[in-house]
N, C-alpha and C positions, 0 to 999 in steps of 0.2 A: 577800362583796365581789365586783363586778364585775372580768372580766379586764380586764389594760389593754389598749390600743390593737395590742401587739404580738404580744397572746396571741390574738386570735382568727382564726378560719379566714375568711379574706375569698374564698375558694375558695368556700364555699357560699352566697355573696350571689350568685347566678343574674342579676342587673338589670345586672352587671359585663359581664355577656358580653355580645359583636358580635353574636351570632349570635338573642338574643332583644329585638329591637327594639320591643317592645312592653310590657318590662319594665324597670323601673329602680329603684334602688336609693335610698333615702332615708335620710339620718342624723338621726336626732331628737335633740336636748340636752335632757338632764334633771338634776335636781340629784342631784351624788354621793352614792349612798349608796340613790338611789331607782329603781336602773335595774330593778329584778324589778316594781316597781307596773307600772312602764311598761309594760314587756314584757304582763302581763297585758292590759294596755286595751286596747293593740293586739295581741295575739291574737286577744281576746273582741270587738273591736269590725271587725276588719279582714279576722281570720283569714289572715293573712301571716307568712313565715317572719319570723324576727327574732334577731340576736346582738346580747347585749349586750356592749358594753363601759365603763369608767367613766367614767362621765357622759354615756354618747352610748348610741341604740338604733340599730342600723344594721335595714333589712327593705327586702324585696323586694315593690313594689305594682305593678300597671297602672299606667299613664300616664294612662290616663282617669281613675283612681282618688285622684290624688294630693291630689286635693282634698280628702279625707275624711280624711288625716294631718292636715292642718289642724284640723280640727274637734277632734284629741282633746286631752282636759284637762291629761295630766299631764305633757307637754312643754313645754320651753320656744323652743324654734328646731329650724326642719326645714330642712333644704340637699339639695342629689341632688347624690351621692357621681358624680364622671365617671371614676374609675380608681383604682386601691390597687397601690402596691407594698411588698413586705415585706423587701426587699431591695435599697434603692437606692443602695449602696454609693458616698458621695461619694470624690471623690476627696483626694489630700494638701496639692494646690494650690489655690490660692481661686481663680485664674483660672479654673482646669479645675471646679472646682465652679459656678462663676458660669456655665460656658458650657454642663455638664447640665443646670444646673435654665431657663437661658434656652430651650434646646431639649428639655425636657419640657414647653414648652407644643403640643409635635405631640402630645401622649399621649392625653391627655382625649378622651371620645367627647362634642366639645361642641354638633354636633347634636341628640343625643337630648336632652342638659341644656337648650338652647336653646327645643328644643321644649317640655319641661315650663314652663319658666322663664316661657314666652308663655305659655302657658295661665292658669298661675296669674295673673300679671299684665295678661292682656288686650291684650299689646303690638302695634299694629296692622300689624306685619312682620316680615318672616322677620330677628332677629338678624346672619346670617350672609349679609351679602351675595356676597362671593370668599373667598375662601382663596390665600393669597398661600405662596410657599416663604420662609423663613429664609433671611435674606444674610447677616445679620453673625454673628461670634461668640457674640458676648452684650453687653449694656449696657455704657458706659462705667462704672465703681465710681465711687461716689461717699460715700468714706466719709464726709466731715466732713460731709454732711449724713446720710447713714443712720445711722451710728453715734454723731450727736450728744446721745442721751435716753439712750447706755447707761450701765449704772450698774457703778461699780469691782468689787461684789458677784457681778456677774455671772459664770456660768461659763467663760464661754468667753472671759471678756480674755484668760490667759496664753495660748489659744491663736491671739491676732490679732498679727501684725507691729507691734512697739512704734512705726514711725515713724508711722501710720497713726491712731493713738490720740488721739481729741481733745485738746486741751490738759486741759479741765479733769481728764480722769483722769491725765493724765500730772504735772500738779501731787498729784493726791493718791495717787498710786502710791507714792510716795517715804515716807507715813507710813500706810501702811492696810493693812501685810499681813496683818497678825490678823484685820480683819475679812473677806477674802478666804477665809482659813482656818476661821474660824466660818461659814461657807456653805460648805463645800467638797463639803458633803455632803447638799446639800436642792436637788431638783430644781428645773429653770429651765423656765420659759415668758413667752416675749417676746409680745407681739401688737404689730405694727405695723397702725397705721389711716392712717396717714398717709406716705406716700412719692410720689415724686417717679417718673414713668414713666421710659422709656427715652430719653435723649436723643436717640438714634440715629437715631430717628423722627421726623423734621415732622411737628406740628399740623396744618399746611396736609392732610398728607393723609389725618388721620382721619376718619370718617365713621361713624355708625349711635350705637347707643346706649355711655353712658357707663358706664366700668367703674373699679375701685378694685382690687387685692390685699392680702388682709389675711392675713397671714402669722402663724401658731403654732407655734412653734418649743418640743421639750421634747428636752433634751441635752447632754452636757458637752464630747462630744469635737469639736463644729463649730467651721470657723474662718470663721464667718461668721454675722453677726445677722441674726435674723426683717425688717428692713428691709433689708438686701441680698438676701435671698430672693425677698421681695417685688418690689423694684426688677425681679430678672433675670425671674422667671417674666412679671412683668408685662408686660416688654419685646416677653418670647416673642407673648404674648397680642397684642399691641398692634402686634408686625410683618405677624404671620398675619391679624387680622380687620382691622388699619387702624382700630377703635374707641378714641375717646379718653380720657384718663384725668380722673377728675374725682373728688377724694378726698372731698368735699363733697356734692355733688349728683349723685350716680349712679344708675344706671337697672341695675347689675349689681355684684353685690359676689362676687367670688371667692376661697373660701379656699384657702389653702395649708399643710396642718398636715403637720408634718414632728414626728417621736417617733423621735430619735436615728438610723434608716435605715428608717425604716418611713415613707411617705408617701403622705397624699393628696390629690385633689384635688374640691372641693366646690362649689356655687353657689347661695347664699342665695335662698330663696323667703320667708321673711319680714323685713320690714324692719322690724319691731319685734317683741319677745319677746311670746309669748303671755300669758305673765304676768301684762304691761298689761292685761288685759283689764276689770276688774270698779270700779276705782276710781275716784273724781274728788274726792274729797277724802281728805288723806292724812297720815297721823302720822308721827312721827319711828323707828318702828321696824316699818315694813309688812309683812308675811307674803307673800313671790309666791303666787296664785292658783293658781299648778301645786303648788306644796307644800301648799299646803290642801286640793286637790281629794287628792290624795294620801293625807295623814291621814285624811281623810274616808272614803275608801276603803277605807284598812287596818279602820278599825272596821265594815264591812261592812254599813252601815244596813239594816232591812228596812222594809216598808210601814207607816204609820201609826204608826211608830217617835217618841220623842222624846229629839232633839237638842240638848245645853246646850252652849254656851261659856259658862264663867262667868268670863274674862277676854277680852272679844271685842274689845276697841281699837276699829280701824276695820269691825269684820264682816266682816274680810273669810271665814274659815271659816264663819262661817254662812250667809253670801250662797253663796261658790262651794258650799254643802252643797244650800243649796235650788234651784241652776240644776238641780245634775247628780242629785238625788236628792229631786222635788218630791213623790213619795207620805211622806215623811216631814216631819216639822216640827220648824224649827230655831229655838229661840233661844240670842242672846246676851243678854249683859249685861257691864256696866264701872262703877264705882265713880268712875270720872274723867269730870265731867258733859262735859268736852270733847270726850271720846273717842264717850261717846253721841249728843252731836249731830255725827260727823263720820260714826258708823254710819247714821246715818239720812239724809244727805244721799248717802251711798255708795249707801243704797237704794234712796231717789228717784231716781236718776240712770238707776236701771239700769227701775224700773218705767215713767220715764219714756217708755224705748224699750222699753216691751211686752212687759215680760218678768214674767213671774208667777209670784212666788218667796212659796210658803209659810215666809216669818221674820218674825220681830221683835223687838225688843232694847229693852233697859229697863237703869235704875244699878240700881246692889245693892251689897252687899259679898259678894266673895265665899265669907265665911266665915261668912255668916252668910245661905245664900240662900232668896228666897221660894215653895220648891215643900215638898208635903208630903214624907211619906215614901214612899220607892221609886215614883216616879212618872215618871223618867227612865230612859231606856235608854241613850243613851252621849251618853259625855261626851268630847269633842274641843276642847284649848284648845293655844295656845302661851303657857308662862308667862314671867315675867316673867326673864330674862337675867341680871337681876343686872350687867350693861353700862349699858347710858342708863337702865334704866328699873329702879328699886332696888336692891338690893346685895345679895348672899351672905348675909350675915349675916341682913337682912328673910328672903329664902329661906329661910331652915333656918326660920323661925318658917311663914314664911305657906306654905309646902308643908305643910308639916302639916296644919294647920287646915283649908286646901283638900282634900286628899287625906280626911279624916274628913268632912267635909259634902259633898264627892262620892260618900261612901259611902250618906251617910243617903239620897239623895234616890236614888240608880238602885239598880234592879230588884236584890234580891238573888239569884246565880246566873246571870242573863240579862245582868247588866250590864256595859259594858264602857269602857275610858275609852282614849283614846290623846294624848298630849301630849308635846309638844316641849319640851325645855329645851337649855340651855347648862353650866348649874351642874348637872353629874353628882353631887357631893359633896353636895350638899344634897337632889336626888331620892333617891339611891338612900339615905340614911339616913334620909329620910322613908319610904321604902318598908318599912323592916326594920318600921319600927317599927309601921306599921299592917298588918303581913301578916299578921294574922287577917281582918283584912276587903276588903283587896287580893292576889290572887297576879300574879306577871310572866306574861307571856308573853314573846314576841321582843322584844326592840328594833334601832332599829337606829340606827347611827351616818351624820351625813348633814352636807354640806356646807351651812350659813347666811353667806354672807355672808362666807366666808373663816373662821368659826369653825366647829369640831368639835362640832354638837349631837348629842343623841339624839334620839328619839322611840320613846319607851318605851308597850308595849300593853298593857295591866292588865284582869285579868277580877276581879269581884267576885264575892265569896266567899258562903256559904249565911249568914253570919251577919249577924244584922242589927246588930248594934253588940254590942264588945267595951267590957266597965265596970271593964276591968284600964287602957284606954289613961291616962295622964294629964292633965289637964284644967289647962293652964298659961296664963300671961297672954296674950289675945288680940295679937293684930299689929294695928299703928297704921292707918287706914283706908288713908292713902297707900302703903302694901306693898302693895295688894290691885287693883292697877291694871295690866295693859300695855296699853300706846296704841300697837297697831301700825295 
């Protein structure tokens, strides 16, 4: 598992320093769980220092360069990190906290961010018209609006001034201390998108491009929410450049992630997750594009190789398998005639704009699929959850069955399979049970959606079918379906 946020050396991100103006620092988001794929692409593709932490890949590129972060698959959002501290010791009083982090907006080296930030966006002027000095303290506080979405669960009520507390928690304070106590012990992160600038500041005299702070707060001992964060730094931001705030329609989105006294601060280069890339028609259970390039990955395709998904929903693993890896050929296939005509309109879309992706996709059942024997080299699917899309119970049958006709059909010895699930109970007792003809390799455990999946890598084995397995009543055709 990746260090956290607190554990790594931000000493050797080099693009931090004043003194190398032609270097800067990039934080990539990736899904938890997948930060070493990451790291690998951008090595191999970048050849840039890189520390991981969880869920983020922080590396040092040129500035000319930054373009080429863009380009890679297994990310999800890239930001240029403007300053890290490891040690921002808040203070006891909110006021005195309100008035460091309004004057930690001097900290940021927001020229260099600025400059990148044009680049990627084409912005037809320098950002930064003056630099103004810091008059006021800090923002006027405005709790009943900042702190009016916090929720009683949260950690850090007990440590906000009871007067201060919007009405509705202070109604349900008086009968909810259990549940305060049943969180007492699961970390918080707030994100504010929406706040309100700094009063302090006339509209009248903003000017240049529109900016937002979105603030991520992870910690128990602050007396102060991810929107008052936001509110003061923004203030900062918005005295010094005179740029207006606009939570809606912005031309600059800045974060502010704070991890109990460790903070940084960052500035969005995409304004939509990379992710989005590949769809235009879409099912109830979609796979991100960065997670499928990923899986994709872990099984190491080689040239002229053949690719099955035998539960491909919307394609999307097969399609990102044939952008990023066309000397090989991908098919899917779905058992859900819906699911098939959404893969093919996902493929249209993309051949549409010129893109030449060796795949195609066909129904089937999966447990009963139409290739000969050992004719498949690996097999890459995300199964069915056992969530929206059949139940636990179907799983324990239809893993099985799956996992014996993934055997027949790939390469014995050479073959390899990598698949996502959710329902651990049902893979891994499907796995005992066919390991004469599947061994494990790694797996790893990765963040879906707010649930705990794996993605387990299985190498098949020298034998070609084992006449000890049991041969029990097949699974009903509708188990044999995910529609992402």
């Amino acid at each position: 598992m990746a260090p956290g946020l607190r554990e790594i050396d931000h000493n050797s991100l080099k693009g931090l320093l004043p003194e190398n103006p032609e270097l800067c620092t990039i934080e990539a988001t990736v899904v938890t769980g997948l930060e070493e794929v990451a790291l690998e692409e951008c090595r191999e593709k970048l050849g840039v220092n890189c520390v991981a932490a969880r869920g983020r890949v922080f590396m040092d590129i040129s500035i000319q360069e930054v373009s080429k972060v863009l380009k890679l698959r297994a990310i999800d959002n890239v930001n240029i990190v403007t300053t890290m501290v490891d040690n921002f010791s808040f203070p006891e009083n909110r006021e005195q906290c309100f008035e460091k982090l309004f004057k930690f907006a001097e900290k940021p080296d927001w020229r260099k961010a600025m400059r990148v930030w044009r680049n990627v966006y084409d912005y037809p002027e320098d950002p930064i018209r003056e630099v103004r000095a810091l008059k006021n303290e800090h923002c006027e506080p405005r709790p009943d609006v900042d702190l009016k979405s916090i929720k009683l669960t949260s950690q850090i009520i007990d440590n906000l001034p009871k007067s201060i507390l919007p009405k509705h928690l202070k109604e349900e304070s008086q009968h909810a201390e259990v549940g305060i106590k049943a969180e007492s012990n699961s970390s918080v992160k707030e994100v504010i998108k929406e706040n309100e600038g700094c009063t302090d500041t006339e509209e009248a005299q903003s000017s240049g491009p529109k900016f937002r702070v979105t603030c991520s707060r992870t910690g128990s001992g602050h007396i102060f929410g991810s929107p008052e964060a936001a509110r003061q730094f923004g203030g900062g931001v918005n005295e010094i450049f005179g740029w207006p705030v606009n939570l809606s329609n912005f031309d600059i989105e800045i974060l502010l992630c704070i991890d109990t006294e460790f903070v940084y601060v960052a500035v969005c280069l995409t304004r939509e997750p990379l992710f989005k890339r590949n769809l235009t028609s879409f099912g109830p259970t979609n796979l991100r594009a960065t997670i499928c390039y990923n899986m994709v990955r872990l099984a190491s395709p080689q040239v002229a190789e053949v690719i099955v998904d035998p539960m491909c929903g919307g394609a999307t693993i097969p399609m990102e398998g044939s952008l990023t890896h066309p000397k090989a050929f991908h098919i899917g296939g779905d058992n859900y005639g819906q699911a098939v005509k959404r893969s093919r309109e996902n493929i249209e879309y993309l051949l549409k704009k010129g893109r030449s992706m060796p795949v195609d996709v066909a129904q089937w059942d999966a447990t009963k699929l139409p290739f000969r024997n050992q004719c498949v080299d690996v097999i890459v699917s995300d199964l069915p959850f056992g969530k929206r899309i059949g139940s636990r119970g179907d799983n324990r049958v239809l893993y099985y069955y799956s996992l014996l006709e993934m055997a027949r059909i790939t390469r014995i010895e050479t073959g390899r399979a990598v698949l996502l699930t959710y329902d651990r109970n049902s893979m891994m007792k499907n796995i005992k049970r066919v390991n004469t003809l599947w061994k494990t390799g790694v797996s790893k455990t990765v963040n879906i959606g707010g649930l705990s999946a794996v993605i387990y890598i299985l190498h098949r084995t020298a034998l070609l079918m084992d006449p000890n397995l049991k041969i029990e009543s097949r699974p009903q055709k509708k188990t044999c379906m995910n529609s992402d």
